[in-house]
C-alpha positions in Angstrom: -8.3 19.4 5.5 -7.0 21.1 2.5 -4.7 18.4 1.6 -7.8 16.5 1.0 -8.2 19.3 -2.3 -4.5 18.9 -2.9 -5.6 16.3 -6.1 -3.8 15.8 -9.3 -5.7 16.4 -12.1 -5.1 14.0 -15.4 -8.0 14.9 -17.6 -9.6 13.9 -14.9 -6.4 12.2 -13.2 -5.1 9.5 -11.6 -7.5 7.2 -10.2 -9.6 3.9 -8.9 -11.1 0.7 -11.1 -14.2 -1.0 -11.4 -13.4 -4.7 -11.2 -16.4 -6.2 -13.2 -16.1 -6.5 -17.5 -18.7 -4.8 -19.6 -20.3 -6.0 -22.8 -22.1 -5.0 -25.5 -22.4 -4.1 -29.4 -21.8 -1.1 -31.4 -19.1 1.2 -29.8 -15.1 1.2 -31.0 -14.3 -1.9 -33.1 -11.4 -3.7 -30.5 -8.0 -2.3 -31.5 -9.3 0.4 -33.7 -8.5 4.3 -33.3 -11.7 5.9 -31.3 -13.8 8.5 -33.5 -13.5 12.0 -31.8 -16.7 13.6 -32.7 -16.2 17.1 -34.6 -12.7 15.4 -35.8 -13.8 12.6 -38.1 -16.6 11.9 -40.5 -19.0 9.4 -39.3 -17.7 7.9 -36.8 -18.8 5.0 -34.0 -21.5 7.8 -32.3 -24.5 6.4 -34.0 -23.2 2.9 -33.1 -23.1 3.6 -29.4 -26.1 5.3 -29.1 -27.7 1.5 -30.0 -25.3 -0.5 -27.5 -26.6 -2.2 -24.6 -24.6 -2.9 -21.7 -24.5 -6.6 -20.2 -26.6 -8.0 -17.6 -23.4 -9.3 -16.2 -22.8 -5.8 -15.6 -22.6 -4.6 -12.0 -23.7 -1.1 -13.2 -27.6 -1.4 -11.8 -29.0 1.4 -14.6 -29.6 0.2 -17.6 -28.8 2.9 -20.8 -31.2 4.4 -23.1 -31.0 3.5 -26.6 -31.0 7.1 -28.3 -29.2 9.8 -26.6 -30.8 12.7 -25.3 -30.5 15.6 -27.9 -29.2 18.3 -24.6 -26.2 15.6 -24.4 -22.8 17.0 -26.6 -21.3 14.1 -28.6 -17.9 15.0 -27.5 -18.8 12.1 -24.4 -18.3 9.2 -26.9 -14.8 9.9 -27.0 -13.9 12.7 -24.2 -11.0 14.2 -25.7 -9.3 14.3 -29.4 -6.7 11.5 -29.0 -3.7 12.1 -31.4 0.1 11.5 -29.6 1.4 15.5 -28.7 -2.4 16.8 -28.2 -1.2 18.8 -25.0 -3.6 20.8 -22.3 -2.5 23.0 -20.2 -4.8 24.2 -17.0 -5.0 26.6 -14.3 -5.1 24.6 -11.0 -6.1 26.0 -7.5 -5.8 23.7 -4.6 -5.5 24.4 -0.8 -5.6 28.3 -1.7 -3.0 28.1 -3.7 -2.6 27.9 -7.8 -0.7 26.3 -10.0 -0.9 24.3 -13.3 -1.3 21.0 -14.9 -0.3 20.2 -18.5 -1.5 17.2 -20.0 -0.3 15.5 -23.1 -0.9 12.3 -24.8 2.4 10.2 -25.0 1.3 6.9 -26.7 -1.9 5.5 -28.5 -2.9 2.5 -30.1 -4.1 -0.8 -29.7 -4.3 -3.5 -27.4 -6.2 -7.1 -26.3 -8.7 -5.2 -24.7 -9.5 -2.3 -27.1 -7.9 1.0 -27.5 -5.8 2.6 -25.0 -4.2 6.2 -24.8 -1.6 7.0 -22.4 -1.3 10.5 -21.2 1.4 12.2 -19.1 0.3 14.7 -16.5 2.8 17.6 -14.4 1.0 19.2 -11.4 3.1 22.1 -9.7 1.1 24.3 -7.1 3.2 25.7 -4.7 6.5 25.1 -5.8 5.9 21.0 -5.5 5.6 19.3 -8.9 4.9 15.9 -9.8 3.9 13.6 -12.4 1.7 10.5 -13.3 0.9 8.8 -16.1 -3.0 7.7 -16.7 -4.0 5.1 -19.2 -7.5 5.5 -20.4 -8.5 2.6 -22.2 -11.4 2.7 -25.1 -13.7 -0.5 -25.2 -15.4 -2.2 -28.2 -18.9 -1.3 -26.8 -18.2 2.5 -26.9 -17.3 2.0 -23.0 -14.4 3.8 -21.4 -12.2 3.2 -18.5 -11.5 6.6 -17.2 -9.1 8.4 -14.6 -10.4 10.4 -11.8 -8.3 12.7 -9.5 -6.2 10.8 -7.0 -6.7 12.5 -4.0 -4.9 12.6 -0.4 -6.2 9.7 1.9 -8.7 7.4 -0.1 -7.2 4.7 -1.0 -7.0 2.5 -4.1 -5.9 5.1 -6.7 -3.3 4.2 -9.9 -6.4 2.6 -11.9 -10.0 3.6 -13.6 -13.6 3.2 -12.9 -15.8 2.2 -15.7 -17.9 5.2 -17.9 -21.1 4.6 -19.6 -20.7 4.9 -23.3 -22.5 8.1 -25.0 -26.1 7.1 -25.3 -25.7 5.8 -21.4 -24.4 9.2 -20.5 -26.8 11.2 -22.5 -29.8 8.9 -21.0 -29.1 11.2 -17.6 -29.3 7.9 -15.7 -27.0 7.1 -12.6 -25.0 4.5 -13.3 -24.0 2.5 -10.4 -20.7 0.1 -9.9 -18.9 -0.9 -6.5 -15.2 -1.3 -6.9 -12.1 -2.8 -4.6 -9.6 -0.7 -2.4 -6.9 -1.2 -0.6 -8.8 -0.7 2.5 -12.2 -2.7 1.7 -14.5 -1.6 -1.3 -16.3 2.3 -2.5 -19.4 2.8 -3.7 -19.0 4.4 -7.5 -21.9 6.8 -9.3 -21.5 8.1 -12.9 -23.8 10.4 -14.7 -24.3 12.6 -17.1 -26.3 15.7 -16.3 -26.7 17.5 -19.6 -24.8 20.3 -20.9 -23.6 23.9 -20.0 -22.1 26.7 -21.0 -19.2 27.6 -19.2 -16.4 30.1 -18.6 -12.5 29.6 -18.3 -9.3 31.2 -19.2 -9.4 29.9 -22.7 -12.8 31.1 -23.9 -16.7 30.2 -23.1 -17.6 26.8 -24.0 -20.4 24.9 -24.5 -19.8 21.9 -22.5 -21.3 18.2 -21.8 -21.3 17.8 -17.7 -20.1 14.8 -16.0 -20.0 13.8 -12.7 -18.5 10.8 -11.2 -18.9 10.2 -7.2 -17.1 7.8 -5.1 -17.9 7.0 -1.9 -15.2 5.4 0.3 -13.9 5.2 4.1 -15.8 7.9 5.5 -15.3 10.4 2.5 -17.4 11.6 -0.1 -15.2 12.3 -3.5 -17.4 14.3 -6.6 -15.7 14.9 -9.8 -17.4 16.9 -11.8 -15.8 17.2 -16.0 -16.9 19.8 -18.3 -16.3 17.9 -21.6 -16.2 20.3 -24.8 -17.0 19.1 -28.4 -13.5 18.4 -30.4 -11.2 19.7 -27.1 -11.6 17.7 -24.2 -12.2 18.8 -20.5 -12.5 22.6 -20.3 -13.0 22.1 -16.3 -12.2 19.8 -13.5 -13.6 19.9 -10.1 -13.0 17.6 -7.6 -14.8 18.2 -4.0 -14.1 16.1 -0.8 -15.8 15.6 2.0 -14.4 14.0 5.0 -15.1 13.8 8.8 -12.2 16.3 8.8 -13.9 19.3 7.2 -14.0 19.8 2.9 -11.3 20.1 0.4 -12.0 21.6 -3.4 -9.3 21.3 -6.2 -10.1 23.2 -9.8 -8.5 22.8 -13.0 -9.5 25.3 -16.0 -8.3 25.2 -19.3 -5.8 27.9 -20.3 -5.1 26.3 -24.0 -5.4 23.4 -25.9 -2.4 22.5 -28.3 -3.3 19.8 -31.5 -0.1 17.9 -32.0 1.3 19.0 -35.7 2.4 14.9 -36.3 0.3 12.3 -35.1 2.9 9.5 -35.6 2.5 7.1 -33.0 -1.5 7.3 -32.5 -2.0 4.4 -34.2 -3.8 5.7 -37.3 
């Protein structure tokens, strides 16, 4: 099933939602430009670390109040977020490679908090195409994040729901189930500490997050290498079906800041 690995890669991608709202204290002030740790001085990482999440919540794992020391602080905000910050990535999919260049198109406010829209080319084989992701920051230092859209499970085009950066550091599994177009999925997130690790553009060390979804059949794990002040470094995304496996990669070849940050919303 190698079209299973055939996914395309936003960040993390194009993806599914959780349905349920989260609430909480500390976090990004609604409407307000996200701190990117390593970018800014002070910043919303010390506030986060003390937000709860709401017992309204369908995530079943509460956070820890004080992140864990292994965790980077790149995971309160996963990538520097000024309009023109472009990535691009070495992609290998169904034994073939390609690349995927990212770039943030718009950023700024909205009624639910602060949301970045990012437009993302995949061309592996000759065959390109194109979506457009909308990560959205929370006021409780939550973030609705992308994951790869991949062949066959269905209910892609929207986000699940991360932990903020205390709940990530804690290690803890953070459980949600979420709507498809064929029934519902079963949604982990977690963060498992931090590693170095190798890629076209250089050794980094990175904050590891993985994010599975369980859906139809099919097993999905999305595994981010997050590095302080750049973003994702390295994507995996591994499928399992009744059909057999399918593994898509994205590694970072280089990382561009955008010379004018007009339009960010700063």
């Amino acid at each position: 099933m190698s079209r299973h690995g055939s996914a395309r890669v936003v960040l993390a991608g194009a993806a599914i939602v959780a349905t349920a709202a989260l609430a909480g204290c500390g976090g990004v002030p609604k409407g307000t430009k996200p701190d990117v740790p390593g970018e800014n001085a002070g910043g919303t990482a010390a506030a986060a670390a003390t937000s709860r999440l709401s017992s309204t919540t369908p995530l079943t794992t509460r956070q820890s109040a004080v992140a864990a020391g292994s965790f980077a602080k790149a995971n309160s905000i996963p990538f520097p977020v000024a309009v023109g910050n472009t990535w691009v990535y070495q992609t290998q999919a169904g034994g073939q490679t390609g690349r995927t260049t990212n770039r943030i198109v718009a950023a700024g406010p909205s009624s639910a908090g602060y949301r970045v829209t990012v437009s993302s080319t995949t061309d592996v084989g000759g065959s390109a195409s194109t979506v457009v992701p909308v990560y959205t920051f929370y006021p409780d230092g939550t973030i609705g994040y992308p994951v790869p859209r991949v062949s066959g499970v269905p209910g892609t085009g929207v986000a699940i729901r991360w932990p903020d950066a205390a709940g990530l550091a804690s290690g803890k599994i953070y459980r949600s189930v979420v709507h498809t177009q064929g029934g519902t999925a079963q949604v982990t997130v977690q963060g498992t500490g931090t590693a170095s690790v190798h890629v076209p553009a250089g050794t980094y060390r990175a904050s590891v997050v993985l994010t599975t979804i369980y859906a139809q059949g099919q097993t999905v794990e999305v595994t981010i290498w997050i590095a302080q002040g750049i973003g994702p470094v390295k994507t995996e995304v591994l499928v399992r079906a009744p059909g057999g496996t399918g593994l898509t990669t994205n590694e970072l070849l280089s990382f561009t800041k955008a010379v004018s940050a007009i339009g960010d919303g700063s």
